[in-house]
mmCIF file of the protein (N, C-alpha, C, O) and its ligand, coordinates in Angstrom:
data_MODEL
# 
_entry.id   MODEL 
# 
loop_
_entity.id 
_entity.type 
_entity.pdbx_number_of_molecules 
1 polymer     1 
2 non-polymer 1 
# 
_entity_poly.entity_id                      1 
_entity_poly.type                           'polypeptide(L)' 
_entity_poly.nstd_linkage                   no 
_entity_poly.nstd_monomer                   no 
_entity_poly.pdbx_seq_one_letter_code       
;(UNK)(UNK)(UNK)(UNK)(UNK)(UNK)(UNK)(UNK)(UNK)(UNK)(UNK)(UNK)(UNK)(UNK)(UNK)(UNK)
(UNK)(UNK)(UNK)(UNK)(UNK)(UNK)(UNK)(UNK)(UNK)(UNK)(UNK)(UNK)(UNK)(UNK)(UNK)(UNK)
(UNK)(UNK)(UNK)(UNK)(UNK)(UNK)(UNK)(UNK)(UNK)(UNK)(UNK)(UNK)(UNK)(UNK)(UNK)(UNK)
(UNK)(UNK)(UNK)(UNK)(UNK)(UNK)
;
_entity_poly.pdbx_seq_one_letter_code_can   XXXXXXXXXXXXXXXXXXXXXXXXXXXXXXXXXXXXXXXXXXXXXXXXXXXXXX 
_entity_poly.pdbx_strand_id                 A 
# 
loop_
_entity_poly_seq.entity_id 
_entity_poly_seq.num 
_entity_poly_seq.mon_id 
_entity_poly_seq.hetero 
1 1  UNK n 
1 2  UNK n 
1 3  UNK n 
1 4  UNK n 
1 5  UNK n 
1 6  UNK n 
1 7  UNK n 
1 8  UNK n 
1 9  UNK n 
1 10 UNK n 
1 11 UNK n 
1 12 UNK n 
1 13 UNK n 
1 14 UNK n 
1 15 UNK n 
1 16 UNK n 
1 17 UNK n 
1 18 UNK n 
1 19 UNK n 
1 20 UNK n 
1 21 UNK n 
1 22 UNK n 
1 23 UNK n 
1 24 UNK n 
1 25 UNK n 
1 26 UNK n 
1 27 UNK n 
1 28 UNK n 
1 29 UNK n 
1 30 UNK n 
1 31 UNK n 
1 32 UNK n 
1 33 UNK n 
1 34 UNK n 
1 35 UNK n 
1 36 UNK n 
1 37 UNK n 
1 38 UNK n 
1 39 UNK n 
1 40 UNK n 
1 41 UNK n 
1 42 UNK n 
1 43 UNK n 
1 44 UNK n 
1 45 UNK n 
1 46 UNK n 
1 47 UNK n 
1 48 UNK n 
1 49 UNK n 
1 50 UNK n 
1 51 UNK n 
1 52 UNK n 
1 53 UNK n 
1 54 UNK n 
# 
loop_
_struct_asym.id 
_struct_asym.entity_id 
A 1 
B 2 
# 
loop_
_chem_comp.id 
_chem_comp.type 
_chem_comp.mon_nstd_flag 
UNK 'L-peptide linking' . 
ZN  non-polymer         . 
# 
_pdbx_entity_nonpoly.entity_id   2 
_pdbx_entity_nonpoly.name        ? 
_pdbx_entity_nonpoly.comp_id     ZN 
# 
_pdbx_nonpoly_scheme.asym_id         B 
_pdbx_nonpoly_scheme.entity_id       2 
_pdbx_nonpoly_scheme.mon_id          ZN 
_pdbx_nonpoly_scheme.ndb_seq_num     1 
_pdbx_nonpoly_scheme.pdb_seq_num     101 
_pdbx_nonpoly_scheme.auth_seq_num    101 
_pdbx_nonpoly_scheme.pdb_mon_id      ZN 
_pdbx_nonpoly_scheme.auth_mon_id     ZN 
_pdbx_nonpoly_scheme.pdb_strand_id   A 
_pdbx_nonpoly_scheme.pdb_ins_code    . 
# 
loop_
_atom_site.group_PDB 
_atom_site.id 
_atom_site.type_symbol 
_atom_site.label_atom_id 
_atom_site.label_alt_id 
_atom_site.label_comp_id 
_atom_site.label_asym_id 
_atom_site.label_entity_id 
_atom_site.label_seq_id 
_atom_site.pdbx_PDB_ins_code 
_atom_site.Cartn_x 
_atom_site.Cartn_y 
_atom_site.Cartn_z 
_atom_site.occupancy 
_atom_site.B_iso_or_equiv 
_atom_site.pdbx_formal_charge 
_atom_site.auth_seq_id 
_atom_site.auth_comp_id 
_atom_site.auth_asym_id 
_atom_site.auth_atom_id 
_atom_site.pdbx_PDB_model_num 
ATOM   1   N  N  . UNK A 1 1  ? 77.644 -35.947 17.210 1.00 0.00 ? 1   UNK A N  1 
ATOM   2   C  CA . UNK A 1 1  ? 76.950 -35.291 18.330 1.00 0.00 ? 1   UNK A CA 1 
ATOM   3   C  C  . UNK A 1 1  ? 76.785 -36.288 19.477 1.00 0.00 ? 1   UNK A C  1 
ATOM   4   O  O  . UNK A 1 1  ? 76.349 -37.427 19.303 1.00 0.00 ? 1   UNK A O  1 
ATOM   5   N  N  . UNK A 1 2  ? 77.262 -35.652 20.988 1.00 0.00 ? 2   UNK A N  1 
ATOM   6   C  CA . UNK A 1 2  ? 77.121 -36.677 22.139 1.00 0.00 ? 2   UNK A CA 1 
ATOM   7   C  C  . UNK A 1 2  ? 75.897 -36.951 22.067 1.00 0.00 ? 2   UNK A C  1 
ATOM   8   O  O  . UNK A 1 2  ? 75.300 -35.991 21.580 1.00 0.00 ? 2   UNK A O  1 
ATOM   9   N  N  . UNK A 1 3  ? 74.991 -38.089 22.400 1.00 0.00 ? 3   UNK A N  1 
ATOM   10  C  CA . UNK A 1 3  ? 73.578 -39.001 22.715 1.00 0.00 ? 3   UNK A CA 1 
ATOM   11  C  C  . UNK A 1 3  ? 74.463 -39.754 24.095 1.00 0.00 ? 3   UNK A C  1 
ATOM   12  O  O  . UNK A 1 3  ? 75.565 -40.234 24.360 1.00 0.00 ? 3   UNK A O  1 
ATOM   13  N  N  . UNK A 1 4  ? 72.945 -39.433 24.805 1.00 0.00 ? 4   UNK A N  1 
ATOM   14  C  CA . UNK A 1 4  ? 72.557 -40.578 26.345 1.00 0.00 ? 4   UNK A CA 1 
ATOM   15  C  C  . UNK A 1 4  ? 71.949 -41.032 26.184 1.00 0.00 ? 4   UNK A C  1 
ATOM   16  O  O  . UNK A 1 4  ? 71.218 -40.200 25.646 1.00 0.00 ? 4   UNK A O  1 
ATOM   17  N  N  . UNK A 1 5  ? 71.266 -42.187 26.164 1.00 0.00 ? 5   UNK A N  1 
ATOM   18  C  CA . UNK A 1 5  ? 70.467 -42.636 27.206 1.00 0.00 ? 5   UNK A CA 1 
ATOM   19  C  C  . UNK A 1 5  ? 70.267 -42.992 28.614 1.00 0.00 ? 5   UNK A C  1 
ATOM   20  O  O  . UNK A 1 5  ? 71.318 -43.446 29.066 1.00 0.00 ? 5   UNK A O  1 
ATOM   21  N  N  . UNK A 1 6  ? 69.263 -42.961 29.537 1.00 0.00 ? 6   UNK A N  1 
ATOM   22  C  CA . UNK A 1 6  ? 69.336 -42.932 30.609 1.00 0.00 ? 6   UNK A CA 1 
ATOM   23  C  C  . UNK A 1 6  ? 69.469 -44.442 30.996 1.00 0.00 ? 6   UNK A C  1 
ATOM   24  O  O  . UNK A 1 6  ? 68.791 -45.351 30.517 1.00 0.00 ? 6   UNK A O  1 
ATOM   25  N  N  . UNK A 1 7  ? 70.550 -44.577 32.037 1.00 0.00 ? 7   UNK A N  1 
ATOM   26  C  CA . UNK A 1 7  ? 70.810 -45.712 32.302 1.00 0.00 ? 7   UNK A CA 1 
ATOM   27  C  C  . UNK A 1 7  ? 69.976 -46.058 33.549 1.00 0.00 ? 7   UNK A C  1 
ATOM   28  O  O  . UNK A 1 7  ? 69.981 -47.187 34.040 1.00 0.00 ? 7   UNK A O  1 
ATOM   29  N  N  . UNK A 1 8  ? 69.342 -45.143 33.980 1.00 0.00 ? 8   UNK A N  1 
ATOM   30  C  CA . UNK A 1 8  ? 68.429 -45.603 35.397 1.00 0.00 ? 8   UNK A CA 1 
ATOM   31  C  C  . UNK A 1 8  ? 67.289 -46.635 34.859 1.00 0.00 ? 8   UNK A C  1 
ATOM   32  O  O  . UNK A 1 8  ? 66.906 -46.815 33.703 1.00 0.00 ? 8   UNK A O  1 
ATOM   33  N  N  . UNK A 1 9  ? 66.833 -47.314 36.189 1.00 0.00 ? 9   UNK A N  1 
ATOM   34  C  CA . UNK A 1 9  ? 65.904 -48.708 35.628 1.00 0.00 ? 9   UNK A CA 1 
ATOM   35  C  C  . UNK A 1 9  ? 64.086 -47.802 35.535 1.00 0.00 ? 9   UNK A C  1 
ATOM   36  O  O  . UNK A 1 9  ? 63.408 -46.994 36.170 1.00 0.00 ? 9   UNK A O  1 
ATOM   37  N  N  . UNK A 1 10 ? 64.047 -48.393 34.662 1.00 0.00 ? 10  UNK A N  1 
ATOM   38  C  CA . UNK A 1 10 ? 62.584 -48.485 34.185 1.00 0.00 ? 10  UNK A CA 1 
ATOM   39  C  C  . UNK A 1 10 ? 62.647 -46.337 33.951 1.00 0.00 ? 10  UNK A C  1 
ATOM   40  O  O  . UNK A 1 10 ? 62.016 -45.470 34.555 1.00 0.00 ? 10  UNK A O  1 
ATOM   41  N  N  . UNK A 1 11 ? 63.631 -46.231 32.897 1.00 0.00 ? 11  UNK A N  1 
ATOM   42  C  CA . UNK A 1 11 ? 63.847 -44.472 32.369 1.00 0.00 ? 11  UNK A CA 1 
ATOM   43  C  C  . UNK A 1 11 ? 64.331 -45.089 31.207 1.00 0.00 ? 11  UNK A C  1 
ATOM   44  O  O  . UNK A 1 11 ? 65.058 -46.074 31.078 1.00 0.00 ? 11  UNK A O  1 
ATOM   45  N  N  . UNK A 1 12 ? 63.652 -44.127 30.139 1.00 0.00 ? 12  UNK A N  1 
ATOM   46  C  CA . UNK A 1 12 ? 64.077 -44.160 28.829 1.00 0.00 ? 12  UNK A CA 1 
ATOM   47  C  C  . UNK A 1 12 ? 64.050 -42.926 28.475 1.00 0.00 ? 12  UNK A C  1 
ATOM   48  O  O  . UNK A 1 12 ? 63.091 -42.641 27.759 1.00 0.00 ? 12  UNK A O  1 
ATOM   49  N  N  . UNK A 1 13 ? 64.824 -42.017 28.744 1.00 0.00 ? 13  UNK A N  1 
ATOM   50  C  CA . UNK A 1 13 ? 65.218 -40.792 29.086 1.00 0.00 ? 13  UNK A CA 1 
ATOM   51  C  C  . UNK A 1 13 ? 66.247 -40.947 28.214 1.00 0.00 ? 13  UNK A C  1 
ATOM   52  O  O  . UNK A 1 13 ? 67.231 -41.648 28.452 1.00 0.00 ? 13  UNK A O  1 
ATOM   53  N  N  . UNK A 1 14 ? 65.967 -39.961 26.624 1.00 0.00 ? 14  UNK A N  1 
ATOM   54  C  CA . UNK A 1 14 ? 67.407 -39.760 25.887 1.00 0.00 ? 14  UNK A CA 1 
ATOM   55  C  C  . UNK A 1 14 ? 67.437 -38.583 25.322 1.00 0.00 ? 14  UNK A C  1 
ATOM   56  O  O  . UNK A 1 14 ? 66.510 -38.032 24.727 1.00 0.00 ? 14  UNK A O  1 
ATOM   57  N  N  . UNK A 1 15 ? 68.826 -38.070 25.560 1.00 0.00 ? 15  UNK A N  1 
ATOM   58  C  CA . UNK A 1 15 ? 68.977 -36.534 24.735 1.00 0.00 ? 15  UNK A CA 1 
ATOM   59  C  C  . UNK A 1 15 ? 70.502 -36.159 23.862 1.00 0.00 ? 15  UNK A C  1 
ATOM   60  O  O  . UNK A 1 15 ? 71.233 -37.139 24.007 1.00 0.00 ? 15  UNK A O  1 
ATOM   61  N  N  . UNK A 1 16 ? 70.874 -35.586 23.415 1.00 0.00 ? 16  UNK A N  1 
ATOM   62  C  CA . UNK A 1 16 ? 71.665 -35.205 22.977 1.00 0.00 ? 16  UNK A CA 1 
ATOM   63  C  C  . UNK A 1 16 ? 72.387 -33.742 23.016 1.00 0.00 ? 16  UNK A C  1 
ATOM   64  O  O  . UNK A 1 16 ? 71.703 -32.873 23.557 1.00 0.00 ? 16  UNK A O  1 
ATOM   65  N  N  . UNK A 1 17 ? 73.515 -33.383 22.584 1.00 0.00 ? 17  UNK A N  1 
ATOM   66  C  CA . UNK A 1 17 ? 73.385 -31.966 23.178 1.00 0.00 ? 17  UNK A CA 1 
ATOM   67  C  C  . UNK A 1 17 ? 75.135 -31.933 21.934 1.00 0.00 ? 17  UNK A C  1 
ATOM   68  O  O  . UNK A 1 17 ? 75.858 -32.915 21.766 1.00 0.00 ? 17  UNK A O  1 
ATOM   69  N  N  . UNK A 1 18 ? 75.294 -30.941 21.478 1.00 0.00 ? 18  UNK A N  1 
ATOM   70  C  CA . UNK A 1 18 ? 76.323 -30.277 20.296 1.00 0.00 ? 18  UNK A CA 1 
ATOM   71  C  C  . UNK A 1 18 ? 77.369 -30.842 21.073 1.00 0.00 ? 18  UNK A C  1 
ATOM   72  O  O  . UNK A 1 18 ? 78.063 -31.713 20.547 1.00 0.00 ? 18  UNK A O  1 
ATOM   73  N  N  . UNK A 1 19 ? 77.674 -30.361 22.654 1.00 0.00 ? 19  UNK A N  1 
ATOM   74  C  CA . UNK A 1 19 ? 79.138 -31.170 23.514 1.00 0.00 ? 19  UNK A CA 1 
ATOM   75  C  C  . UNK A 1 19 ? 78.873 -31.686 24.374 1.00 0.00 ? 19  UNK A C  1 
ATOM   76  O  O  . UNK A 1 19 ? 77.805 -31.498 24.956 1.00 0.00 ? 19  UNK A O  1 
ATOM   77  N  N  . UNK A 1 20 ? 79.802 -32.549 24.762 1.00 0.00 ? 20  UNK A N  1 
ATOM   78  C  CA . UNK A 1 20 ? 79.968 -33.673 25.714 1.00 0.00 ? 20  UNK A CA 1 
ATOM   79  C  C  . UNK A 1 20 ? 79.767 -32.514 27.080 1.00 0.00 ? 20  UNK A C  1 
ATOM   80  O  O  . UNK A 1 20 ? 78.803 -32.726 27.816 1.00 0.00 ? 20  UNK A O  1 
ATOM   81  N  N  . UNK A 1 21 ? 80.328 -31.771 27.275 1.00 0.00 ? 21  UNK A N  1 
ATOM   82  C  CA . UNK A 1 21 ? 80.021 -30.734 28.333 1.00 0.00 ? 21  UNK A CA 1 
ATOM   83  C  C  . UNK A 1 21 ? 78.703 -30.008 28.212 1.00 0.00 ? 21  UNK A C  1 
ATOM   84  O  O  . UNK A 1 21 ? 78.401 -29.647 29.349 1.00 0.00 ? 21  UNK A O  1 
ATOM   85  N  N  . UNK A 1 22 ? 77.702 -29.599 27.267 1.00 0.00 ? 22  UNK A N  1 
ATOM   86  C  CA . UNK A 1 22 ? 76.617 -29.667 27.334 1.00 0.00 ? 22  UNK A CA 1 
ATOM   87  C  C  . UNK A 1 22 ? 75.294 -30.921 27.716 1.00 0.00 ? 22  UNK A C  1 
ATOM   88  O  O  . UNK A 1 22 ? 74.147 -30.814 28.152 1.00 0.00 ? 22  UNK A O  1 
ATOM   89  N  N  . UNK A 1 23 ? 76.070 -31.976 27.335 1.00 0.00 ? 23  UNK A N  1 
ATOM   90  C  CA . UNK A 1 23 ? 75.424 -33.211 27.373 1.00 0.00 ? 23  UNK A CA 1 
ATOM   91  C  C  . UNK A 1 23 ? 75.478 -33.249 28.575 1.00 0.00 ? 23  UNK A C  1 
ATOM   92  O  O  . UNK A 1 23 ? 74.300 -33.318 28.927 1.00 0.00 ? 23  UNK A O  1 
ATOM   93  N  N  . UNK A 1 24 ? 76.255 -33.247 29.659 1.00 0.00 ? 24  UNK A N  1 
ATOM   94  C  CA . UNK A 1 24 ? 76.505 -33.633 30.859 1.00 0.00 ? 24  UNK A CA 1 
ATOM   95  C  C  . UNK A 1 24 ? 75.883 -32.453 31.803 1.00 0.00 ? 24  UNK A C  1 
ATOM   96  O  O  . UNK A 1 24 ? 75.612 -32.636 32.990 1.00 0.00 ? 24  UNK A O  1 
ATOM   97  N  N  . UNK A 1 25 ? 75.691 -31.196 31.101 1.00 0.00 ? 25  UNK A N  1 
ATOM   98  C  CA . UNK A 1 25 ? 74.709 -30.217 31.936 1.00 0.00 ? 25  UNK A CA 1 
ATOM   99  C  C  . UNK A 1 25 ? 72.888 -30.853 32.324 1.00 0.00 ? 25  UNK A C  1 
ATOM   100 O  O  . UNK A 1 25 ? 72.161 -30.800 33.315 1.00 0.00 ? 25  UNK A O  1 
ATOM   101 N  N  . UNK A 1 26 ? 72.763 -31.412 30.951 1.00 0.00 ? 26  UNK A N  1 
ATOM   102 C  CA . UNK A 1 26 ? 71.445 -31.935 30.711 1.00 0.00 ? 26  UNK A CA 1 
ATOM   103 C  C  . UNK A 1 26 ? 71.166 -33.227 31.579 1.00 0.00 ? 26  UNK A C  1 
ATOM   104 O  O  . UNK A 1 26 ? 70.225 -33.477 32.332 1.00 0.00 ? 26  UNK A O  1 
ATOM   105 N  N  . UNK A 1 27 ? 72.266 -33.960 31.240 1.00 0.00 ? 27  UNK A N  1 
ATOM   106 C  CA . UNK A 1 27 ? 72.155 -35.273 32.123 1.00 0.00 ? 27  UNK A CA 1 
ATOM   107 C  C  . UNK A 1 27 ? 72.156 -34.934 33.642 1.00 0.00 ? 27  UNK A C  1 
ATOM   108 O  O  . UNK A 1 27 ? 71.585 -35.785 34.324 1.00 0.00 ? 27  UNK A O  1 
ATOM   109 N  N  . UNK A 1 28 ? 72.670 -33.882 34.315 1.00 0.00 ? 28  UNK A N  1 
ATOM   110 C  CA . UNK A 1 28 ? 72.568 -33.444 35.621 1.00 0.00 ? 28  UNK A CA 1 
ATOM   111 C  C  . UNK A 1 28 ? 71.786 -32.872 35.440 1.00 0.00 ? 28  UNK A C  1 
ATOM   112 O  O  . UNK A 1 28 ? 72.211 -31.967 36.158 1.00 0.00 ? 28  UNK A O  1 
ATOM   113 N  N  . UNK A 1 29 ? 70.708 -32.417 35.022 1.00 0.00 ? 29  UNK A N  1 
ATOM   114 C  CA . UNK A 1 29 ? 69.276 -31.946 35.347 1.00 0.00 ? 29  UNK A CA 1 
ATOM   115 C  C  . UNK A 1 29 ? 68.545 -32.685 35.544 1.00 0.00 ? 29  UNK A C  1 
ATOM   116 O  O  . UNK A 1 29 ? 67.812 -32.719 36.532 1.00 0.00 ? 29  UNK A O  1 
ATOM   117 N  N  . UNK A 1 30 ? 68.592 -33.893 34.127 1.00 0.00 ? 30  UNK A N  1 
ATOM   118 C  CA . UNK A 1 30 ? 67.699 -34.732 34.534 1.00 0.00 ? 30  UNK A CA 1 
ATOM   119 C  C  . UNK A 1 30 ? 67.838 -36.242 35.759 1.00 0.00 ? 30  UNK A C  1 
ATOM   120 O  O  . UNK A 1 30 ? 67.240 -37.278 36.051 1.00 0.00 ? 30  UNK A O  1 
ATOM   121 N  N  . UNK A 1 31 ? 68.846 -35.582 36.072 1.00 0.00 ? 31  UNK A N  1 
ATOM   122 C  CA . UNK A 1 31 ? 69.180 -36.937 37.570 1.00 0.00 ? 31  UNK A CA 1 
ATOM   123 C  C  . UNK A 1 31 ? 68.836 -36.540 38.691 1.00 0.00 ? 31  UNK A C  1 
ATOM   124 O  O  . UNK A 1 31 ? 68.523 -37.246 39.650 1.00 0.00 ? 31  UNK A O  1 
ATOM   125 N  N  . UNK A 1 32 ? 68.900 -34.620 38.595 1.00 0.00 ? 32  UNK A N  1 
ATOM   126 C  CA . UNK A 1 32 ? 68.172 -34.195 39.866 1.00 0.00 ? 32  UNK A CA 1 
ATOM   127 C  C  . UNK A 1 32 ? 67.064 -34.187 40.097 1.00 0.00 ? 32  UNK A C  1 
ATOM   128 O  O  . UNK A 1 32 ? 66.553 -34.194 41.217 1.00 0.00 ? 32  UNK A O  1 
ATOM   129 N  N  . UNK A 1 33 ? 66.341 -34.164 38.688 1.00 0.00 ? 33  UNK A N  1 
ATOM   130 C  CA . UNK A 1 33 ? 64.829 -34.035 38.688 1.00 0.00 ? 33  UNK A CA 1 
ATOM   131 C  C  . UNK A 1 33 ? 63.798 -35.057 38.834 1.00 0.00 ? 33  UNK A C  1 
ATOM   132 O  O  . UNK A 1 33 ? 62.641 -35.088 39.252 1.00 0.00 ? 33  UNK A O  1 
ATOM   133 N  N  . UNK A 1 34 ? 64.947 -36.189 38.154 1.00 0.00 ? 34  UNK A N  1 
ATOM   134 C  CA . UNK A 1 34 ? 63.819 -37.280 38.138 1.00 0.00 ? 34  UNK A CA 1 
ATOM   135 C  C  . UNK A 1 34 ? 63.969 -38.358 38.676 1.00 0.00 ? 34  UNK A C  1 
ATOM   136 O  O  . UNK A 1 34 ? 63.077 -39.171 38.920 1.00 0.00 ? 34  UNK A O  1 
ATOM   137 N  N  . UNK A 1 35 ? 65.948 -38.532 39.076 1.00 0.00 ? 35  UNK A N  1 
ATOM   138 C  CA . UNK A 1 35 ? 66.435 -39.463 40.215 1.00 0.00 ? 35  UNK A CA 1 
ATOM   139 C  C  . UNK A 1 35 ? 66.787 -38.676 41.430 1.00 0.00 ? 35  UNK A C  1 
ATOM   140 O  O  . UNK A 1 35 ? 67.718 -39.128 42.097 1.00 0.00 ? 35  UNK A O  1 
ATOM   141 N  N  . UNK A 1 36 ? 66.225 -37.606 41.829 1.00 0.00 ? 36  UNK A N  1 
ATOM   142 C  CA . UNK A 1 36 ? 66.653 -37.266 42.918 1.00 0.00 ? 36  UNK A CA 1 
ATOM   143 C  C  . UNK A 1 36 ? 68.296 -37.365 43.502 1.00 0.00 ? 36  UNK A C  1 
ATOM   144 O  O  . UNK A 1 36 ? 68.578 -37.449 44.697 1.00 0.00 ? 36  UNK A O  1 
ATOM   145 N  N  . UNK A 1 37 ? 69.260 -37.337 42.416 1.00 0.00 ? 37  UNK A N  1 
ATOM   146 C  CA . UNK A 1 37 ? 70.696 -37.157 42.581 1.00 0.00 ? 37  UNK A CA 1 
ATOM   147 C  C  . UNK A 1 37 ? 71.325 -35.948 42.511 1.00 0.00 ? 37  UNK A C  1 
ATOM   148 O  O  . UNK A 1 37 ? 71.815 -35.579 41.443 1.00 0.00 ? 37  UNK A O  1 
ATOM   149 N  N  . UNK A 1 38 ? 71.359 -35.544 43.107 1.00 0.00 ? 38  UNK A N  1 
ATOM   150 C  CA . UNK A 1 38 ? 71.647 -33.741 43.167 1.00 0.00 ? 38  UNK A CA 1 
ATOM   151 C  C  . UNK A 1 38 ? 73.263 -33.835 44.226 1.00 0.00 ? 38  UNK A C  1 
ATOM   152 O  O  . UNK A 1 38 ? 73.112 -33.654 45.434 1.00 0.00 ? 38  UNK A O  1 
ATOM   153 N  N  . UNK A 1 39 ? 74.721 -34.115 43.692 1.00 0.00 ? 39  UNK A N  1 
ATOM   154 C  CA . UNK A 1 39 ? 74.665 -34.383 42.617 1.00 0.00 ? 39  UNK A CA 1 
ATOM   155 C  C  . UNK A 1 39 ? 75.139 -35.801 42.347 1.00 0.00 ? 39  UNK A C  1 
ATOM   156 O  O  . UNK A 1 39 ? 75.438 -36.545 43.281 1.00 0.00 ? 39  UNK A O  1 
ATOM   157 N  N  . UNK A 1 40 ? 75.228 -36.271 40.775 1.00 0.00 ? 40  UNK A N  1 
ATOM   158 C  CA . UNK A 1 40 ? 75.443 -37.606 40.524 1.00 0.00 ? 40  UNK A CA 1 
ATOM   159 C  C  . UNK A 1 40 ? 76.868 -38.059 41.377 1.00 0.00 ? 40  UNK A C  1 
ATOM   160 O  O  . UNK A 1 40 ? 77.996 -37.571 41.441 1.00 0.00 ? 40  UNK A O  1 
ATOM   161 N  N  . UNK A 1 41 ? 76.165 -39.331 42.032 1.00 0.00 ? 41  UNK A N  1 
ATOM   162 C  CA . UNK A 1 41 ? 77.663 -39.701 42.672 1.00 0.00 ? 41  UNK A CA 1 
ATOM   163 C  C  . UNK A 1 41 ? 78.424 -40.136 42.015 1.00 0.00 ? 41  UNK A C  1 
ATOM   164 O  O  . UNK A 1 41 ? 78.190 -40.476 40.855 1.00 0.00 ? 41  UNK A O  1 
ATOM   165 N  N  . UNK A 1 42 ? 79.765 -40.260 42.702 1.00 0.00 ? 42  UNK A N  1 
ATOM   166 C  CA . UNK A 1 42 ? 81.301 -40.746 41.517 1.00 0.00 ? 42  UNK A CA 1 
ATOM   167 C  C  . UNK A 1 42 ? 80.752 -42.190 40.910 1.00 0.00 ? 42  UNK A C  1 
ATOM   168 O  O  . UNK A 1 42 ? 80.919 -42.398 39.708 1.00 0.00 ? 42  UNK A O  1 
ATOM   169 N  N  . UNK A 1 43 ? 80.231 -42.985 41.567 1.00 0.00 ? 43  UNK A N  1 
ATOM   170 C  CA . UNK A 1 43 ? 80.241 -44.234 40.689 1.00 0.00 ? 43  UNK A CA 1 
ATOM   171 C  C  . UNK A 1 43 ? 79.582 -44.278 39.636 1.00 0.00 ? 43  UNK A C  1 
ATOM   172 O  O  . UNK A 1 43 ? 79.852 -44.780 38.545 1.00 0.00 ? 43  UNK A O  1 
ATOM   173 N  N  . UNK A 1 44 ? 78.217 -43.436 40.195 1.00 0.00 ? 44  UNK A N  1 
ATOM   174 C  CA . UNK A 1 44 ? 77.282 -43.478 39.000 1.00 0.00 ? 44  UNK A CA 1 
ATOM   175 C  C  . UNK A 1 44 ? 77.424 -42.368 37.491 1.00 0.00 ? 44  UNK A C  1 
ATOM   176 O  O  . UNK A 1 44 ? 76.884 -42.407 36.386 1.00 0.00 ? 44  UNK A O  1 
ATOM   177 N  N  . UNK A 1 45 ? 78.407 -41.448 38.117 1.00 0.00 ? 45  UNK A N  1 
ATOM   178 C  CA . UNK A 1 45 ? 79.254 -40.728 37.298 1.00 0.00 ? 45  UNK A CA 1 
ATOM   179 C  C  . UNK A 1 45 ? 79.919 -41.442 36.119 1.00 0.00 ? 45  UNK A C  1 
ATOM   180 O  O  . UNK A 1 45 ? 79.750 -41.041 34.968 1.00 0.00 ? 45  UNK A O  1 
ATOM   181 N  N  . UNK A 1 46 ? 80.878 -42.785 36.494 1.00 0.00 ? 46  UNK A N  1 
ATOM   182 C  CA . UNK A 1 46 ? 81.659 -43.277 36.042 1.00 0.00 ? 46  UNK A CA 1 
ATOM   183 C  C  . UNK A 1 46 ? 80.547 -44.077 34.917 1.00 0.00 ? 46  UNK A C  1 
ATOM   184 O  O  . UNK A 1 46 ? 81.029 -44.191 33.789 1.00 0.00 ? 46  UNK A O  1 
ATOM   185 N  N  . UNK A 1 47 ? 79.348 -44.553 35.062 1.00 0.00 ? 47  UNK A N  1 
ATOM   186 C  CA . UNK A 1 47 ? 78.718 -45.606 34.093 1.00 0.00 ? 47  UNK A CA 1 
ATOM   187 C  C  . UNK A 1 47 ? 77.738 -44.333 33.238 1.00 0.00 ? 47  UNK A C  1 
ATOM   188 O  O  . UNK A 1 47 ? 77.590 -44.364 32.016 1.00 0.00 ? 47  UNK A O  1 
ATOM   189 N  N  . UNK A 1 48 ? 77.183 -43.345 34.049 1.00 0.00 ? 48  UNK A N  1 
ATOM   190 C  CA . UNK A 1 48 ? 76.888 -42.086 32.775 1.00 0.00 ? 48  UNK A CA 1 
ATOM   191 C  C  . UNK A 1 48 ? 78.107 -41.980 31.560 1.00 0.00 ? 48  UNK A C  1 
ATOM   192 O  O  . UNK A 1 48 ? 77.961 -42.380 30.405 1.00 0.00 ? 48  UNK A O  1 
ATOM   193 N  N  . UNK A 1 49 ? 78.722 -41.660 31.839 1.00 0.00 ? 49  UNK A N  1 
ATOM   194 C  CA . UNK A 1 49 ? 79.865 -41.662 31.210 1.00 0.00 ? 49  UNK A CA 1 
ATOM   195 C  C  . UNK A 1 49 ? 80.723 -42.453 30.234 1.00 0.00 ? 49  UNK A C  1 
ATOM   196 O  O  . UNK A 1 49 ? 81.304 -42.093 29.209 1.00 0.00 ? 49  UNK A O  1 
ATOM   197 N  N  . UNK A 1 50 ? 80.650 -43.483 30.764 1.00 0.00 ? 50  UNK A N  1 
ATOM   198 C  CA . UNK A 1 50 ? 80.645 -45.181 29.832 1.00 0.00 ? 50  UNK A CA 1 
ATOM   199 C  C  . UNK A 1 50 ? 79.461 -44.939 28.893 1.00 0.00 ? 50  UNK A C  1 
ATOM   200 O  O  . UNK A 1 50 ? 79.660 -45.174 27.701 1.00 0.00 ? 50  UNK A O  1 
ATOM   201 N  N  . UNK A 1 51 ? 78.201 -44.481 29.288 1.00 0.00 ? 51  UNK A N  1 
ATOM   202 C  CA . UNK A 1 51 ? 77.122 -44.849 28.582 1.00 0.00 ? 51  UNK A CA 1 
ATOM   203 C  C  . UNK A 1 51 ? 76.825 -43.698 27.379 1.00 0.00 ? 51  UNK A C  1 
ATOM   204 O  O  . UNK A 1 51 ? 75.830 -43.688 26.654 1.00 0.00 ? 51  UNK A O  1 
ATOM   205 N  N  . UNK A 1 52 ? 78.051 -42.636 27.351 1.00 0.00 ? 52  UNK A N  1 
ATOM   206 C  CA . UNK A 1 52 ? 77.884 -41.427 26.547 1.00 0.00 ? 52  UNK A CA 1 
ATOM   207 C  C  . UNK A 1 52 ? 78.112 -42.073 24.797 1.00 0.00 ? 52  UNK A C  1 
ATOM   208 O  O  . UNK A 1 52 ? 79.131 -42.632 24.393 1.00 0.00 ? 52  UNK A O  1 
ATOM   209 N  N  . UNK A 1 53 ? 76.870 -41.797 23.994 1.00 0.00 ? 53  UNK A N  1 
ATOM   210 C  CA . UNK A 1 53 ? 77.707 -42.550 22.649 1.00 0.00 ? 53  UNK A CA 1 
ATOM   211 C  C  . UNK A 1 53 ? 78.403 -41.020 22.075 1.00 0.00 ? 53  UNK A C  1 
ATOM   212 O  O  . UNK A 1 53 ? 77.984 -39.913 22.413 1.00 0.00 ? 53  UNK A O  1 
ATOM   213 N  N  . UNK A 1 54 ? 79.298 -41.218 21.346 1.00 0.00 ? 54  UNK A N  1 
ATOM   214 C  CA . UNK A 1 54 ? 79.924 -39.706 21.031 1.00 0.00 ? 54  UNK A CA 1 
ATOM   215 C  C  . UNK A 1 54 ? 80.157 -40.320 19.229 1.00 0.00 ? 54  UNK A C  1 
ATOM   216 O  O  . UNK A 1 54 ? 80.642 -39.572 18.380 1.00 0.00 ? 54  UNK A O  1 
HETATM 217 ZN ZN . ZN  B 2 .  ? 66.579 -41.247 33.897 1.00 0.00 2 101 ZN  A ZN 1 
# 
């Protein structure tokens, strides 16, 4: 099962979700909500992503 943790500083923000495409619905909720990234930019895209354990 995909697991995040949140890579933003001082967030310990972790969830999991059955797919990597569910996981990544969740992780864009919680970047709009709580980093104000609406939506995640490409770079920071690229290290969410690195940071997916699968
Ligand atoms: Zn966070």
């Amino acid at each position: 099962m995909p697991s995040f943790v949140c890579i933003g500083k001082d967030c310990n923000y972790e969830t999991s979700a059955a797919t990597e495409s569910e996981l990544m619905v969740k992780i864009a909720e919680h970047a709009k909500t709580v980093h104000h990234m609406d939506p995640i930019p490409p770079e920071m895209m690229v290290k969410v992503k690195a940071a997916i354990k699968k």
